[in-house]
C-alpha positions as CSV (number, residue, x, y, z in Angstrom):
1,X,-23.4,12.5,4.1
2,X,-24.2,15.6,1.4
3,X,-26.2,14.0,-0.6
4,X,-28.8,12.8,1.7
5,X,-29.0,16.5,3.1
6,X,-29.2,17.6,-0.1
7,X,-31.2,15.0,-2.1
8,X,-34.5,13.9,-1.2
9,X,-35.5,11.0,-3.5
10,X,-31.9,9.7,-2.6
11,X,-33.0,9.8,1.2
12,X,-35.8,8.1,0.1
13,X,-34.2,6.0,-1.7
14,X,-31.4,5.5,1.1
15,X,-34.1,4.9,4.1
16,X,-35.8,2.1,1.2
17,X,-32.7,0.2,1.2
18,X,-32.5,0.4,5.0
19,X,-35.3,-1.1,5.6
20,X,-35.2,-3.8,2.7
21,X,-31.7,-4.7,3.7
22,X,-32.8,-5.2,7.6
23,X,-35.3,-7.7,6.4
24,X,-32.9,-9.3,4.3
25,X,-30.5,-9.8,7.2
26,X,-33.2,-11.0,9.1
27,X,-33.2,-13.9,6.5
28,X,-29.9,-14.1,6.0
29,X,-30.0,-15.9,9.8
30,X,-33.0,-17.2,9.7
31,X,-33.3,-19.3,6.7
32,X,-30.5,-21.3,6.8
33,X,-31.3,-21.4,10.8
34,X,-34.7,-23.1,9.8
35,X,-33.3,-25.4,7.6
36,X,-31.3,-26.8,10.1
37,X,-33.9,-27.4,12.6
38,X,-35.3,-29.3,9.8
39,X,-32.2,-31.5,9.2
40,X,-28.6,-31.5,9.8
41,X,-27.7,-32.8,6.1
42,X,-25.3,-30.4,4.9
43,X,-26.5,-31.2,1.0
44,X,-30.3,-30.5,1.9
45,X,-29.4,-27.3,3.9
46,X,-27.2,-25.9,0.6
47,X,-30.3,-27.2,-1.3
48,X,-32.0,-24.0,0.4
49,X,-29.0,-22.1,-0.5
50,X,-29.0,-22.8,-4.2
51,X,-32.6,-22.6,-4.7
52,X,-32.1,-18.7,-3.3
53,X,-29.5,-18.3,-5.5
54,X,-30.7,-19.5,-8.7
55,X,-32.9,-17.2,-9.7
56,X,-29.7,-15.0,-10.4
57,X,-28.5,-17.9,-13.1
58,X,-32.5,-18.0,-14.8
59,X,-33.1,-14.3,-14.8
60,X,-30.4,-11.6,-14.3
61,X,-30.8,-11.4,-17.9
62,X,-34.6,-11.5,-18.6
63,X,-34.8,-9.1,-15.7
64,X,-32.4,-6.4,-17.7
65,X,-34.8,-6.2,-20.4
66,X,-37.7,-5.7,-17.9
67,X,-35.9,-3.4,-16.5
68,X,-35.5,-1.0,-19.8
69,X,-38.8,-1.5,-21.1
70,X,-40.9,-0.7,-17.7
71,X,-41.1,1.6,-14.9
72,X,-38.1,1.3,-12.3
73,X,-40.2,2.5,-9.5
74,X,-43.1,0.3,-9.9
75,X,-41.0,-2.3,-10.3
76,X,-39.2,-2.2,-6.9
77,X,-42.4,-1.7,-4.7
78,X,-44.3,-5.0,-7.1
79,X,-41.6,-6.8,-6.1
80,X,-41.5,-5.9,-2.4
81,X,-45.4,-6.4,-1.9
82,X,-44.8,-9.8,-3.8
83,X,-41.9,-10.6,-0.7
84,X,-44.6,-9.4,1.3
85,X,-46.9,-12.1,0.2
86,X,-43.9,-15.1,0.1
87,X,-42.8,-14.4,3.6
88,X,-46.3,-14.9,4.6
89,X,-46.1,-18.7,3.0
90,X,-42.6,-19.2,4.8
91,X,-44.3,-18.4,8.4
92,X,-47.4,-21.0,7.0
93,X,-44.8,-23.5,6.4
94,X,-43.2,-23.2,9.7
95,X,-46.4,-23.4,11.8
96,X,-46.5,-27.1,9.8
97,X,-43.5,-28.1,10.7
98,X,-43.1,-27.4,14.1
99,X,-42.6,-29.7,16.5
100,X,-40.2,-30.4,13.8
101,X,-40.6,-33.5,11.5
102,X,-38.9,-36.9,11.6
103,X,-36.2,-37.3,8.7
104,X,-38.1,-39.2,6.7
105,X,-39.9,-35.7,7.0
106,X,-37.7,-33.4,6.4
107,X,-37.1,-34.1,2.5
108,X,-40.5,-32.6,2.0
109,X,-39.9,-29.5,4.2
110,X,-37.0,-28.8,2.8
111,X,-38.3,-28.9,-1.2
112,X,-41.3,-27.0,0.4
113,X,-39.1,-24.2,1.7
114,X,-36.3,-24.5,-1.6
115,X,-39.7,-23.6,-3.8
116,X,-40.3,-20.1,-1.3
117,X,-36.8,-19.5,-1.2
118,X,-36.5,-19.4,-5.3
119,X,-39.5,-17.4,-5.7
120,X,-38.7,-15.1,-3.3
121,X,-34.7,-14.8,-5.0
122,X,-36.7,-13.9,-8.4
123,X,-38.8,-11.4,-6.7
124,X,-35.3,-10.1,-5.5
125,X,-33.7,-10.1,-8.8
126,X,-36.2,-7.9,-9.9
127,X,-36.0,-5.6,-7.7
128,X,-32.0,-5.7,-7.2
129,X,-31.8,-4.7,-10.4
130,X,-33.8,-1.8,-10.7
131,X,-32.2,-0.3,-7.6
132,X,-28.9,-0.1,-9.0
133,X,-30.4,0.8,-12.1
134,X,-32.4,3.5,-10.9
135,X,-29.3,5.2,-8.7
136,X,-28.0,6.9,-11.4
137,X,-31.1,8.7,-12.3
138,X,-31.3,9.7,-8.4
139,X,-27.9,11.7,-8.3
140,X,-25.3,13.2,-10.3
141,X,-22.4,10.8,-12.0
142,X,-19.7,12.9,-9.6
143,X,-21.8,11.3,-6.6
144,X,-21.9,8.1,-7.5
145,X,-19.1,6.7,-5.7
146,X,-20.2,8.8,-2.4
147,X,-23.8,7.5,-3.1
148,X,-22.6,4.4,-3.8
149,X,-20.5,4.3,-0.3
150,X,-23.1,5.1,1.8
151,X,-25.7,2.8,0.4
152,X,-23.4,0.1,0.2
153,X,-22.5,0.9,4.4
154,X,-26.2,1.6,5.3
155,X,-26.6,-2.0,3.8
156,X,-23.9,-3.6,5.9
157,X,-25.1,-1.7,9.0
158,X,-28.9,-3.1,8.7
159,X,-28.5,-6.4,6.7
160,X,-25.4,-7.7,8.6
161,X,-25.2,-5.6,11.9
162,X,-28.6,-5.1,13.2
163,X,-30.4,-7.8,11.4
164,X,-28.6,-11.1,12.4
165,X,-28.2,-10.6,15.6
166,X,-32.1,-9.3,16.0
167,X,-32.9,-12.8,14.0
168,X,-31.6,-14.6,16.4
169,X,-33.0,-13.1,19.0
170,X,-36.3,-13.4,17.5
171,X,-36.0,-17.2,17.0
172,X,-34.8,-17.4,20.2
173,X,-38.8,-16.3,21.0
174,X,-40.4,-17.8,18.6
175,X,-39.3,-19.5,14.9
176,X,-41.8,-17.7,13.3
177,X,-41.1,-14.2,14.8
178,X,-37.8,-13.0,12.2
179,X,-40.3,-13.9,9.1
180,X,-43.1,-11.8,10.6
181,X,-40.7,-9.1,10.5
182,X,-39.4,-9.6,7.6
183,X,-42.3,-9.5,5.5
184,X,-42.8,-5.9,8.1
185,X,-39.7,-4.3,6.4
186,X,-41.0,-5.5,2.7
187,X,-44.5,-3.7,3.4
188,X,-42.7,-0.7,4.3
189,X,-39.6,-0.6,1.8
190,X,-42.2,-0.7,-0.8
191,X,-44.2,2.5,0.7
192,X,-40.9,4.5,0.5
193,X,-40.0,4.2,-2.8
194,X,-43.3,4.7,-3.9
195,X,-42.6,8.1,-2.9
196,X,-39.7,8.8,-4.5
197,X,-39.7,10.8,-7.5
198,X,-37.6,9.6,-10.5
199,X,-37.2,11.8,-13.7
200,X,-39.2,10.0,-16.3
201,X,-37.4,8.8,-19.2
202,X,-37.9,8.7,-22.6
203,X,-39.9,6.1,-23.8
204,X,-38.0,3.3,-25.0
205,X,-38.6,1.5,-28.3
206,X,-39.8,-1.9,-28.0
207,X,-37.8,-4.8,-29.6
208,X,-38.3,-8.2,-29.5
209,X,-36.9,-9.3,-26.1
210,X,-33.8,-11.7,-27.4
211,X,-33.3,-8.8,-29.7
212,X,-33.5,-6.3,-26.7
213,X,-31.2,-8.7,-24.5
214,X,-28.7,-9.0,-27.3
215,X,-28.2,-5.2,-27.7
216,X,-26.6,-5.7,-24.0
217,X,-24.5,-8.8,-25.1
218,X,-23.1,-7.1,-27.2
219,X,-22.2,-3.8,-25.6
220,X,-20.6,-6.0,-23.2
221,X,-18.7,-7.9,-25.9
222,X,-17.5,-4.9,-26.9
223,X,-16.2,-3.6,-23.5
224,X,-14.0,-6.2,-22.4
225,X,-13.1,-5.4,-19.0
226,X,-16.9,-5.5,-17.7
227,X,-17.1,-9.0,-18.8
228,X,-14.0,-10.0,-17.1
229,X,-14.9,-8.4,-13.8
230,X,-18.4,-10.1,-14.6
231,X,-16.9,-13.5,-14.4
232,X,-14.2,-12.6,-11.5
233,X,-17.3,-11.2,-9.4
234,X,-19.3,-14.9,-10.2
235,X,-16.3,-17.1,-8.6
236,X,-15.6,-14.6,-5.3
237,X,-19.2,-15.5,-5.5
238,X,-19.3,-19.1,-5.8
239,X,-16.6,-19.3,-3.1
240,X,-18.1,-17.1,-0.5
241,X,-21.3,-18.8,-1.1
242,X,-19.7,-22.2,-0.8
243,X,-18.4,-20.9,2.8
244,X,-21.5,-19.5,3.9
245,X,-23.3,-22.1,3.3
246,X,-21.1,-24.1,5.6
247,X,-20.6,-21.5,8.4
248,X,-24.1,-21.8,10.0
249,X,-22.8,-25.5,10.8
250,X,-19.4,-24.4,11.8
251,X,-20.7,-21.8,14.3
252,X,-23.0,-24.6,15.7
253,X,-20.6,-27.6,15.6
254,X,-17.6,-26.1,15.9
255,X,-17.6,-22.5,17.7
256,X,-20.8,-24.0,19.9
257,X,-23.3,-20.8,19.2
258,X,-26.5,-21.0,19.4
259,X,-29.1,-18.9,17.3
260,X,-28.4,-15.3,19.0
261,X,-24.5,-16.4,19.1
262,X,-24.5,-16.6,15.5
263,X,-26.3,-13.6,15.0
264,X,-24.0,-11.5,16.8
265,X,-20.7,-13.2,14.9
266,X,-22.2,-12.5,11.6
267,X,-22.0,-8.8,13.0
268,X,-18.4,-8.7,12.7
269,X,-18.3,-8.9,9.3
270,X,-21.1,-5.8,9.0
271,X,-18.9,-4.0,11.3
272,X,-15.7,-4.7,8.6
273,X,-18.7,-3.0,5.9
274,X,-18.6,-0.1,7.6
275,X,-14.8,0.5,8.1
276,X,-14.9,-0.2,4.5
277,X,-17.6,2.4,4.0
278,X,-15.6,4.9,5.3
279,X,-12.0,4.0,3.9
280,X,-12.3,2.1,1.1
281,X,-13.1,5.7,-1.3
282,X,-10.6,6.8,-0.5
283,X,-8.5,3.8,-0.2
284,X,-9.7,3.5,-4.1
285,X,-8.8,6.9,-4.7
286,X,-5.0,6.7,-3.4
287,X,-4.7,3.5,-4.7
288,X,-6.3,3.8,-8.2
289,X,-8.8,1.1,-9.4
290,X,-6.3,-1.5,-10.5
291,X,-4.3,-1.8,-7.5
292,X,-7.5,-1.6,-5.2
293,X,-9.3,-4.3,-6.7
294,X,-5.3,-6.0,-6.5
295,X,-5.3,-5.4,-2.7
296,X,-9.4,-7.0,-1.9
297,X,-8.1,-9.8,-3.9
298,X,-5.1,-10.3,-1.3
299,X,-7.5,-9.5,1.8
300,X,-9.3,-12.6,0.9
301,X,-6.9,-15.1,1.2
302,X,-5.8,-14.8,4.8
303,X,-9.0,-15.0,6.7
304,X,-10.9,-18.2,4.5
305,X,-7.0,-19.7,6.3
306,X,-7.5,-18.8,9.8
307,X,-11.3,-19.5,10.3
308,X,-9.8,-23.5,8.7
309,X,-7.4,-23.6,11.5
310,X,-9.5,-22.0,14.5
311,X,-12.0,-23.0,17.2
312,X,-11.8,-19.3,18.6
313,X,-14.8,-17.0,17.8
314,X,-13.1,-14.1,18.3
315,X,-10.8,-15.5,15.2
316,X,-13.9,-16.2,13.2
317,X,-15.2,-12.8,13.8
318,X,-11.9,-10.9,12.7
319,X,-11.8,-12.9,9.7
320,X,-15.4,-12.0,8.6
321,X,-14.2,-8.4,9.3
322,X,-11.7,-8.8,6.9
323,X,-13.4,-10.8,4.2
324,X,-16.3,-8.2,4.0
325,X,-13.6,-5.3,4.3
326,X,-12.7,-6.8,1.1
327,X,-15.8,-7.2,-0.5
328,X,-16.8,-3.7,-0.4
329,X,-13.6,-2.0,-2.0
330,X,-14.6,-4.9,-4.6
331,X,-17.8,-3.1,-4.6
332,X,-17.2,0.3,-4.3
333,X,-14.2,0.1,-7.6
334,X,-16.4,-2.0,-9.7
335,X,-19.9,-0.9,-8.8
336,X,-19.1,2.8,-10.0
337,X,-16.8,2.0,-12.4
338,X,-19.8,-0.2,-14.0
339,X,-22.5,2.8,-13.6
340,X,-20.3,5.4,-15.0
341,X,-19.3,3.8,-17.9
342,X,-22.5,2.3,-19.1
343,X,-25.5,4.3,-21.4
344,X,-28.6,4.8,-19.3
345,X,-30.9,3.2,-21.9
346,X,-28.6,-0.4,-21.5
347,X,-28.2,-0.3,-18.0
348,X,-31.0,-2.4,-16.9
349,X,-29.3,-5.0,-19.7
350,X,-25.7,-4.6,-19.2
351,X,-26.5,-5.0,-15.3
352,X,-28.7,-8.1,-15.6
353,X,-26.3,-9.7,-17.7
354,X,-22.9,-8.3,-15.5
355,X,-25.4,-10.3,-12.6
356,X,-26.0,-13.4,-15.1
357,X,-22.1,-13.8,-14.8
358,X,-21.3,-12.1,-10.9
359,X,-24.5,-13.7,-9.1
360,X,-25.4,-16.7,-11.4
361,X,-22.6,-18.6,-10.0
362,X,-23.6,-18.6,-7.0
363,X,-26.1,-21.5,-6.1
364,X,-23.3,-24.3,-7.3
365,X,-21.0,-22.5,-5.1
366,X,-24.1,-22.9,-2.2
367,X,-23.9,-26.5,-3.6
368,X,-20.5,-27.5,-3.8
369,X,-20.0,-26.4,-0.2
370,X,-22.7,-28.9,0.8
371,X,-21.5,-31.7,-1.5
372,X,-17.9,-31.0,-0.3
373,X,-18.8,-31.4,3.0
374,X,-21.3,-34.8,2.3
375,X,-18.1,-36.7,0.3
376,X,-15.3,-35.8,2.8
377,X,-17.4,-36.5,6.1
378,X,-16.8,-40.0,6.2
379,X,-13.1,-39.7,5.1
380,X,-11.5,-36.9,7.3
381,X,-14.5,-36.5,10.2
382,X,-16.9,-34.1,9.9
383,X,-14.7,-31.5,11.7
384,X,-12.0,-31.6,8.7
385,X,-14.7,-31.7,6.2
386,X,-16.4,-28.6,7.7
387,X,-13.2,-26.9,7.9
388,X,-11.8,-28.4,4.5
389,X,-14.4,-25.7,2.2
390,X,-12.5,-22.9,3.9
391,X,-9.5,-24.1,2.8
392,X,-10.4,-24.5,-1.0
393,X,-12.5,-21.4,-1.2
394,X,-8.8,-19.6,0.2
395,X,-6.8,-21.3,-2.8
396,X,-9.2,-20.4,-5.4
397,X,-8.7,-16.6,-4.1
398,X,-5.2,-17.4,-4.3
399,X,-5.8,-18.4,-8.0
400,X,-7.8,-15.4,-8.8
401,X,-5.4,-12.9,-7.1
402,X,-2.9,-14.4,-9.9
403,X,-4.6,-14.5,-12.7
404,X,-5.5,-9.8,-11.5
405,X,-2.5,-9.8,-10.8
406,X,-1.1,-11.1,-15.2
407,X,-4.2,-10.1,-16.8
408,X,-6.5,-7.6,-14.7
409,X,-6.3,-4.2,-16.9
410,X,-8.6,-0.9,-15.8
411,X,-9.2,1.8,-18.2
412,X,-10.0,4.8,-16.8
413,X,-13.3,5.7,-18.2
């Protein structure tokens, strides 16, 4: 942990994303939670998912220019204090729907809480991409992958070990107590990094913003390899989304757990995150970056099978230790690969539109799991159906771990 001895704005910057990512694992839980004391329509509870999500398709790239042209900083504690604000409407909305509404109800709920959940995904672009934008800035380009590492495992510790788990034992209380907070950890996320101090940069020169946003396009155009790992990252995106949308109903319908249950199984996965904090450096090291991304490819695969075939928890909670094991070598190879590699003045761009292609794909996988689920129920039962997205989110890995496997090529630059 050197640089955070060492480096104060990256402490700062460290303790920032803490906090944020707490609050953000408080809503991981209890979102999708509230949607389904809402309704019990898979399609209306992915509609939640995708409106999250699709602020990633509208404005990754939009947000890259913002990024360039204003002040990093200021941009990340706006976009907090405008969280602030939005989870204050979600705890509104709540205290109108509870006791909770009839289904002939719940359609209007639900679009109430799809239009706070996109507003509060563009408030998160924003700020997403300023973070990683402003890391290099914060320490040297020979700590990025150690910087990089322990962000990535303070994340997994607050937003998937600590915050689920304390989400559900908040709506176990009250509904409206995770949101409360939630919009807490927004308020002071935003204080921190207004105390951090970032070098000022030069002043960029203005362009028109398509003109801005294509300077990006094309340095991605002409660098291959980022554009490939784009696309890769936005279908292990569409997949995972497609299978954690459906999840929440599998823990309740299948595994039996209630709110608090959930949380604490969703902690598994955290607890793979920080393994992976610790090994997957050097794992990348050993390994090169190549054969590392070859292997989270591979790691995929086998738990999406065995959480299809289980009613065990304890299976379901090994196979989320697995699947986010995977994720952050993904991360931790690609992430600092990206930031090394990349001109400060683009990185904002280049980012937004890596995110356009990695995130963006996300809310029709949020979708597809919910459609899946609504078109198979009344052929299989809505056991196999609920089990059936595991099994096609496992052979699309499959299919990607192929195509790495021919065509995946990383330089070392």
């Amino acid at each position: 942990m050197s640089i955070l001895v060492q480096n104060r704005n990256f402490r700062l910057l460290f303790s920032a994303s803490a906090i944020s990512n707490l609050g953000d694992g408080i809503s991981a839980l209890a979102f999708p939670w509230l949607a389904t004391l809402i309704t019990r329509d898979p399609a209306l509870i992915a509609l939640v998912a995708f409106a999250t999500r699709l602020p990633w398709l509208l404005f990754s790239i939009p947000a890259g220019v913002i990024t360039d042209r204003h002040d990093r900083k200021s941009l990340m504690v706006r976009a907090d204090l405008f969280r602030l604000i939005l989870t204050g409407g979600v705890i509104a909305l709540i205290l109108q729907v509870d006791p909770v509404p009839p289904d002939s109800g719940a359609v209007t709920y639900i679009l109430a809480l799809c239009a706070l959940a996109f507003l509060l995904g563009t408030a998160e672009v924003i700020r997403d991409n300023a973070a990683q934008t402003v890391l290099p800035t914060v320490v040297e380009k020979s700590q990025l992958e150690q910087a990089n590492d322990q962000l990535w495992s303070i994340e997994q510790v607050m937003g998937s070990f600590v915050g689920p788990p304390l989400a559900g034992l908040l709506i176990a209380a009250a509904v409206p107590a995770p949101f409360a907070v939630d919009a807490l950890t927004f308020a002071l996320a935003a204080w921190i990094v207004w105390c951090i101090a970032i070098p000022p940069r030069a002043a960029p020169i203005r362009k028109p913003v398509m003109a801005e946003a294509a300077e990006g396009v094309r340095w991605m155009r002409a660098h291959p390899i980022v554009l490939q790992l784009a696309v890769m990252l936005g279908l292990m995106n569409a997949l995972h989304m497609a299978t954690l949308t459906i999840l929440i109903l599998f823990s309740q319908e299948i595994l039996g757990l209630s709110a608090a249950g959930h949380g604490i199984l969703l902690t598994a996965g955290a607890a793979g995150g920080v393994i992976g904090g610790m090994l997957c450096p050097r794992i990348a090291a050993h390994l090169g970056g190549r054969r590392s991304l070859l292997l989270a490819l591979t790691l995929f695969v086998p738990p999406l099978i065995a959480i299809a075939l289980t009613h065990s928890v304890l299976v379901t909670a090994a196979a989320l230790f697995t699947e986010m094991f995977a994720a952050l070598l993904w991360n931790v190879v690609t992430v600092s690969y990206r930031q090394r590699l990349i001109p400060d003045g683009l990185l904002g761009r280049v980012n937004s539109i890596y995110r356009f292609f990695g995130w963006g794909m996300m809310p029709f996988g949020a979708l597809l799991g919910g459609w899946a689920v609504t078109w198979l129920e009344p052929e299989i039962t809505r056991n196999l159906a609920l089990r059936a997205v595991f099994v096609f989110a496992a052979a699309g890995f499959t299919l990607m771990l192929l195509y790495a496997a021919l065509r995946l090529k990383l330089d070392r630059s």
